[in-house]
DRENSETI-134657 format. One line per 10 residues: their letters; for each residue x, y, z of C-alpha. Coordinates in steps of 0.001 Angstrom, whole numbers. Layout:
A = X:Y:Z  ...
# end
This chain:
XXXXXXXXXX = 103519:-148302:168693  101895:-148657:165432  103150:-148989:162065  102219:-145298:161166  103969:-144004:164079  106868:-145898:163457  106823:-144758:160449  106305:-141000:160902  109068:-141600:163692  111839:-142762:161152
XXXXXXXXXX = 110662:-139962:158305  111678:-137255:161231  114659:-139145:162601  115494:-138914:158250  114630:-135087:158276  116844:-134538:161258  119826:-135950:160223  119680:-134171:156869  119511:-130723:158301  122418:-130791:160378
XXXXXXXXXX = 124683:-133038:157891  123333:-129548:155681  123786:-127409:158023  120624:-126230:158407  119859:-127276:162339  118694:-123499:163404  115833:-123867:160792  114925:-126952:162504  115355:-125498:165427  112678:-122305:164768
XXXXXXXXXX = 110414:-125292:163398  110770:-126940:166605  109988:-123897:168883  107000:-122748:166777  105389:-126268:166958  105724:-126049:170693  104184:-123049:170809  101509:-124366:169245  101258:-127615:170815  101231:-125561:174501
XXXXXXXXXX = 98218:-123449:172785  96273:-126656:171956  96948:-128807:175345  95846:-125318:177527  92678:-125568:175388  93510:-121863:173728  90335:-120231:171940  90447:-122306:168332  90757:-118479:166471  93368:-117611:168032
XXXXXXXXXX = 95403:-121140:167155  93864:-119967:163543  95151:-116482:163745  98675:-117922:164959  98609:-120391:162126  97779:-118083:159558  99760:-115314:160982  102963:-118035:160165  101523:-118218:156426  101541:-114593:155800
XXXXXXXXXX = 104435:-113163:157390  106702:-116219:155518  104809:-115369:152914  106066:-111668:152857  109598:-112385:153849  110196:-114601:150641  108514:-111303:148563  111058:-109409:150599  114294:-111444:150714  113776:-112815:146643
XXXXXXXXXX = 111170:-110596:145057  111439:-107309:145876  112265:-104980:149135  110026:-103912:151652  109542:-100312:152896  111337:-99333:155968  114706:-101943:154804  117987:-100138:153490  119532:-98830:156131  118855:-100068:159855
XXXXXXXXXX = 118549:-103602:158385  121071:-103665:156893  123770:-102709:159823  121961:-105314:162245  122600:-108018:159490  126476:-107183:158548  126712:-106638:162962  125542:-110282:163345  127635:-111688:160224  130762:-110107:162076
XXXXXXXXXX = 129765:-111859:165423  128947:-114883:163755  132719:-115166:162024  134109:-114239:165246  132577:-117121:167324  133656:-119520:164902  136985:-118176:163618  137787:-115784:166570  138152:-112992:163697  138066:-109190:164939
XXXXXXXXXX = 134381:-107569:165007  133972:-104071:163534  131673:-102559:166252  129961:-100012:164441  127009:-98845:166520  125814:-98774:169991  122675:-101166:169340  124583:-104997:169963  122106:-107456:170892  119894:-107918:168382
XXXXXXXXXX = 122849:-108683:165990  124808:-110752:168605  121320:-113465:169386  120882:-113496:165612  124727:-114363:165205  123962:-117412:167527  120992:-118723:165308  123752:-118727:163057  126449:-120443:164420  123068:-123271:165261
XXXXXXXXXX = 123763:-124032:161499  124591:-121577:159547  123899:-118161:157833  120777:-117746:155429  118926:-114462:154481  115661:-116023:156259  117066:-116486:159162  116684:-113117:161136  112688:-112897:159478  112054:-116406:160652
XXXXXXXXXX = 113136:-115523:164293  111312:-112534:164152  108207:-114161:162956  108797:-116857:165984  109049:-113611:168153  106172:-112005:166644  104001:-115553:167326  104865:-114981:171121  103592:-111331:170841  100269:-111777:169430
XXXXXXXXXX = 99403:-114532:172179  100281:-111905:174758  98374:-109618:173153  95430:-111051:173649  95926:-112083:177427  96578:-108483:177491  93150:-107280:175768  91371:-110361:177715  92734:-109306:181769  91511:-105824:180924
XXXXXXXXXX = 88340:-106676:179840  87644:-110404:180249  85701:-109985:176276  87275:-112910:174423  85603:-111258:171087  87068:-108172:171824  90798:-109400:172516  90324:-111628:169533  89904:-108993:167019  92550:-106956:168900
XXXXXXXXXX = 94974:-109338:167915  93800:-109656:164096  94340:-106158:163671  97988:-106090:165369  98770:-109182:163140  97052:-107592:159813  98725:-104259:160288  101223:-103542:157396  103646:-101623:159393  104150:-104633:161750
XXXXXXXXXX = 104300:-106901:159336  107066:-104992:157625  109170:-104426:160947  108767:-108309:161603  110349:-109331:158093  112760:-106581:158054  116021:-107479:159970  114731:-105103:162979  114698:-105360:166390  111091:-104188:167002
XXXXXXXXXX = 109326:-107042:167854  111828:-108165:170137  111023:-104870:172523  107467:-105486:171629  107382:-108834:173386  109334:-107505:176562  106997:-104639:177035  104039:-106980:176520  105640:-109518:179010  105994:-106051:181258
XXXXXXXXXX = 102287:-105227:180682  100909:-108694:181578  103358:-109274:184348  101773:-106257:186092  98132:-106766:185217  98726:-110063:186626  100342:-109282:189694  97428:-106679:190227  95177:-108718:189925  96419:-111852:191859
XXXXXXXXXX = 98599:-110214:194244  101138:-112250:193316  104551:-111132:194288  106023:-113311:191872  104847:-111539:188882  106700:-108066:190513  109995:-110051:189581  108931:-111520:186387  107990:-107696:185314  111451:-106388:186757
XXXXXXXXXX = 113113:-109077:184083  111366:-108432:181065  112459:-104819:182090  115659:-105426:182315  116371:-108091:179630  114087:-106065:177296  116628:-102608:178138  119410:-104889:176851  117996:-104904:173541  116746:-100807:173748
XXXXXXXXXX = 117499:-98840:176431  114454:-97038:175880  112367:-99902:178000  114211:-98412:181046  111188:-95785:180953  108913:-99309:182368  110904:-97942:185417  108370:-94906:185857  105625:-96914:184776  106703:-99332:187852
XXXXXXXXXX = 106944:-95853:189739  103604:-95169:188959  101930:-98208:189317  103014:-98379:193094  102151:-94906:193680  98386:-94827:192134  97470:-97903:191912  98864:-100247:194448  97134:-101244:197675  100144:-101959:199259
XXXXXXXXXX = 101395:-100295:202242  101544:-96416:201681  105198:-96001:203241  106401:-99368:201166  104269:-97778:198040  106807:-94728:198436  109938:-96322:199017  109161:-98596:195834  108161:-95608:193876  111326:-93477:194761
XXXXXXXXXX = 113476:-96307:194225  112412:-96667:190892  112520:-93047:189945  115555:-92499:191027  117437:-95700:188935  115520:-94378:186265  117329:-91022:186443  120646:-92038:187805  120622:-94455:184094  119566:-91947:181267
XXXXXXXXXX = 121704:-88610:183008  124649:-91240:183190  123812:-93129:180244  125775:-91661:176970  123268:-93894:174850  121656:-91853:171576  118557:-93994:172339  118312:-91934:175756  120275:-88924:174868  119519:-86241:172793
XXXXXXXXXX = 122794:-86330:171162  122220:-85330:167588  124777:-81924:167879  127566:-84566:168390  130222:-85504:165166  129023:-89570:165307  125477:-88862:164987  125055:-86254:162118  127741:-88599:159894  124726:-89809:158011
XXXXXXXXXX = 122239:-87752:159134  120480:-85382:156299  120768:-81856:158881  117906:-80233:156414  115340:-82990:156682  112008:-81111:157287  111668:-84612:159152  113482:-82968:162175  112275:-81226:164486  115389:-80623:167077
XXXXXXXXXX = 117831:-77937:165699  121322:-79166:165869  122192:-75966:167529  119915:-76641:170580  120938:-77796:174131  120554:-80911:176102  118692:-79295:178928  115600:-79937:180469  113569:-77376:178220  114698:-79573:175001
XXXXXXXXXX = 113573:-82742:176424  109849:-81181:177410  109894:-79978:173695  110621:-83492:171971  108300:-85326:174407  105332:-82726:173119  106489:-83380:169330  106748:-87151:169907  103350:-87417:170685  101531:-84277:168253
XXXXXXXXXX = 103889:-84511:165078  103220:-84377:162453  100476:-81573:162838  98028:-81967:160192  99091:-78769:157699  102540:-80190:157578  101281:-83527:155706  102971:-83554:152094  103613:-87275:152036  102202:-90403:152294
XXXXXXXXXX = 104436:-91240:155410  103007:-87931:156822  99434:-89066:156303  100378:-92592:158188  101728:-90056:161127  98687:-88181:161231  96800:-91484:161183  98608:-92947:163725  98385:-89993:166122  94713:-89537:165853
XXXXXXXXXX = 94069:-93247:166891  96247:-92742:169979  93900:-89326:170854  91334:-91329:170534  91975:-94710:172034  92924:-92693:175294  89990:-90474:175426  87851:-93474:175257  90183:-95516:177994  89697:-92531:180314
XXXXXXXXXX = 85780:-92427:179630  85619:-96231:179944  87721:-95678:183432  85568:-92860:184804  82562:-95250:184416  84022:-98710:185038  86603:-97653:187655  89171:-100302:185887  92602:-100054:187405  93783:-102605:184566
XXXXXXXXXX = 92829:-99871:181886  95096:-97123:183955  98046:-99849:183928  98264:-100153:180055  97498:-96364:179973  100812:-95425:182162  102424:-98621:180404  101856:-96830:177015  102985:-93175:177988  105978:-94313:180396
XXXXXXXXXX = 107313:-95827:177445  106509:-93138:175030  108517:-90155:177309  111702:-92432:177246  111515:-93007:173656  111039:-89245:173218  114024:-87985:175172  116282:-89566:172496  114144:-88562:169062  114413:-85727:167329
XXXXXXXXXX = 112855:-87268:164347  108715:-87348:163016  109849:-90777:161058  111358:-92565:163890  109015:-91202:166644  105861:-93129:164420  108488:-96088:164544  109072:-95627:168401  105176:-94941:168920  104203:-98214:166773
XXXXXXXXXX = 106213:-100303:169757  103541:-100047:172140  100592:-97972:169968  99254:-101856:169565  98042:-102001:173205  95906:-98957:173370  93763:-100165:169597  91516:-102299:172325  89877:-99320:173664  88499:-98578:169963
XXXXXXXXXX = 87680:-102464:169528  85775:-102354:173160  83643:-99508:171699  83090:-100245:168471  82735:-103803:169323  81244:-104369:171929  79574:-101129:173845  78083:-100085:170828  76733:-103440:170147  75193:-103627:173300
# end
């Protein structure tokens, strides 16, 4: 070992001990794991962009999380946010003084892992954006494995993942204290779980899309709706045995049902007549678009699927949030035609897998929104893997 290395060795050995006498050992640790990330991404000989993308991906988003944790507040914090980050404080006094925990909301998880971080070291306003970032890191590599099984176009997955990683509204909800990139990365894992084991046949990658499913519902119940999308998959698109296809595919269905009928979960249930959920809620919002008066039946759900996808309709823009809705339904219109047109010619099964990926997940984030504002939030989850139809065209088909 030379004298560099010894010495580099001993600086590190220095660095460690000061941030756990400090009490700063889960900062070391999110170092740690983002190094590996990129040290796996440079020994598997990973396109140099993307290792440049990651990199500067890291810059940005830290950069924006200082802007939002010392400068000045993001759009989108003040009231989500906020509950996940006094949730995980509570958690994080309980494991280390056993103190009560004032369980205020449904939505646990999030709050409880970022407690952990915590009790790693200690708790620090970066915290929660740094592990999101780290999270977000993960997303944009899958991303492009995504954008590269469907289409095998290097160029076309790279930009792909520039404009997921440039895209204000996911920088924001990476920063933020939300739990959005978390269900980002399990229905990405989801997504290239299934591509994979269509395309390799491997059985393994069945049960390695079954636990992203069910890890991911853990942190949003919503990602139950992969359960359809699983439904689907083995009922269109599998070459499997027909009478195994349909025993898979009924299976599947009928957990999925059996869960959000039984499930008393807001994020499932259209619930918004009920005392707890209108506590906070502004009843006059022009926002809404389920009447608290309505019922829970079937007719209701069909009704907030249709506005989940359509609203807002263009003559009720007024704000800039409603011209970011319109926006952002118009590119989903679009990247779907073109998937479908690119299908019809290319006879793709990987482009019909992220298409019932997409809309499985949109109809079980529907049945439990009633609002325009968090239906763009909701859509945003999973809007990212349908932009590669527009980057194929624009791209590449129309280069050729």
């Amino acid at each position: 070992m030379g004298i560099k290395s010894i010495i580099i060795t001993l600086v590190s050995l220095a660095l460690l001990m000061v941030f756990l006498l400090q009490g700063y050992g889960n900062f070391l640790i999110l170092i740690f794991f983002n190094l590996l990330i990129l040290s796996y991404m440079l020994v598997k000989r990973y396109d140099t962009k993307l290792i440049l993308l990651v990199y500067v991906q890291w810059v940005l988003y830290v950069i924006f999380l200082i802007i939002h944790q010392y400068v000045h507040i993001l759009p989108g914090s003040g009231n989500d946010d906020l509950r996940f980050e006094k949730l995980a404080d509570n958690y994080y006094y309980h494991y280390l003084f056993s103190t009560n925990i004032d369980l205020f909301q449904n939505s646990r998880t999030y709050s409880q892992f970022i407690a952990m971080i915590y009790f790693l070291g200690k708790p620090h306003i970066l915290i929660p954006g740094l592990v999101n970032i780290s999270v977000h890191t993960i997303t944009v590599i899958l991303l492009y494995k995504i954008c590269n099984n469907v289409f095998n176009n290097p160029k076309v997955s790279m930009i792909t993942a520039t404009l997921y990683t440039l895209y204000p509204i996911y920088i924001f909800t990476t920063v933020i204290t939300l739990r959005e990139m978390f269900i980002v990365m399990f229905i990405m894992l989801f997504t290239y779980a299934l591509l994979q084991l269509h395309k390799t046949k491997n059985v393994t990658y069945f049960f390695y899309s079954i636990i992203a499913l069910l890890v991911g519902a853990i942190f949003h119940i919503g990602l139950l709706g992969l359960l359809l999308v699983l439904a689907c998959y083995f009922i269109f698109i599998s070459n499997i045995y027909k009478s195994a296809r349909v025993i898979l595919a009924m299976l599947f269905i009928t957990s999925f049902v059996v869960v959000i009928f039984n499930s008393n979960d807001a994020k499932v249930q259209n619930t918004i007549n009920t005392d707890d959920h209108t506590k906070s809620l502004d009843l006059n919002s022009r926002a809404d678009y389920i009447s608290v008066n309505e019922s829970n039946g079937l007719q209701t759900k069909m009704k907030q699927v249709t506005y989940f996808l359509l609203k807002p309709f263009p003559w009720e823009v007024k704000t800039l949030a409603d011209v970011i809705g319109v926006f952002d339904i118009w590119v989903i219109l679009l990247a779907t035609f073109l998937a479908l047109v690119l299908y019809k010619k290319t006879k793709n099964k990987a482009i019909l897998i992220v298409l019932i990926t997409v809309y499985g997940t949109f109809i079980t984030f529907a049945i439990g929104t009633y609002n325009y504002g968090t239906a763009l939030r909701h859509r945003d989850k999973v809007a990212m893997l349908l932009t590669m139809f527009i980057n194929y065209y624009i791209f590449y088909k129309k280069g050729r």
